[in-house]
C-alpha positions in Angstrom: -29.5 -3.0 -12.2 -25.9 -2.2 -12.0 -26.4 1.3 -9.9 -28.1 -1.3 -7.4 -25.0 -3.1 -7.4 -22.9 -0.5 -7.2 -25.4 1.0 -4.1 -24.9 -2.6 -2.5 -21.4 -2.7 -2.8 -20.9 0.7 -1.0 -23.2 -0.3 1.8 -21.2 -3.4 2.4 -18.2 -1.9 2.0 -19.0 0.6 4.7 -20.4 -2.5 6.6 -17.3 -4.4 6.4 -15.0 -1.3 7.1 -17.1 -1.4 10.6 -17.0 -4.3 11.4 -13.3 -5.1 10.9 -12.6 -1.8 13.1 -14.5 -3.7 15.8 -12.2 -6.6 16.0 -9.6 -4.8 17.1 -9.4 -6.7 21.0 -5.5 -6.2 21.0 -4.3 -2.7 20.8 -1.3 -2.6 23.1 1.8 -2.1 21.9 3.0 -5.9 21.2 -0.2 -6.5 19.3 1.1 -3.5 16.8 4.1 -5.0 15.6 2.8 -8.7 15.3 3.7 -10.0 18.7 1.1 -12.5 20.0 -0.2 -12.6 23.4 0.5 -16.5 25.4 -3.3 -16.8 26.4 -5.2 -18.3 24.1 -9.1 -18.1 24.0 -12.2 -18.8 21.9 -14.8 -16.1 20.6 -18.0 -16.3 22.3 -20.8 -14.1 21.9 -20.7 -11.1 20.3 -17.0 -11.6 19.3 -18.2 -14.9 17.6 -21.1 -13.3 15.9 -19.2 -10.3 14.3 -16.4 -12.5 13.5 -18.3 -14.6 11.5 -20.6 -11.6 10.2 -17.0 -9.9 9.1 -16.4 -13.0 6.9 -20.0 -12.7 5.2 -19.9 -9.6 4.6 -16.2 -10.4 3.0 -18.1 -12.8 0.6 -20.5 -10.6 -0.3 -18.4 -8.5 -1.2 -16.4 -10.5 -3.1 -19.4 -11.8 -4.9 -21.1 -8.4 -6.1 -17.6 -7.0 -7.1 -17.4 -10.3 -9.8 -20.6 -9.9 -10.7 -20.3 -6.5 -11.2 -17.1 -7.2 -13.6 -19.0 -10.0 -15.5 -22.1 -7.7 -16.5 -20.0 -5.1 -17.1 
């Protein structure tokens, strides 16, 4: 049972590692060193959808690691 864990965990991982490399919308040079832009809009879509995927996966993550450490 644990080497499915750890197989889980590695897929997610990879998953989340994706999906975070996805949100990157700003990539000028302000965006860099932590300068927001003035317009501010909402996530429709697909933006919405892998933002909120990006925090499941997050979870999950967070979730098989502990249990992971507790049957350890």
């Amino acid at each position: 049972m644990l080497t499915y864990l750890h197989i889980a965990q590695i897929i997610i991982a990879i998953a989340l590692i994706v999906a975070v490399l996805f949100q990157a919308r700003e990539s000028d040079l302000g965006g860099v060193f932590g300068a927001q832009s003035a317009v501010q809009r909402t996530r429709r879509g697909v933006e919405k959808v892998l933002y909120n995927s990006t925090i499941a996966l997050a979870v999950a993550f967070l979730l098989i690691s502990l249990i992971i450490v507790m049957i350890s």
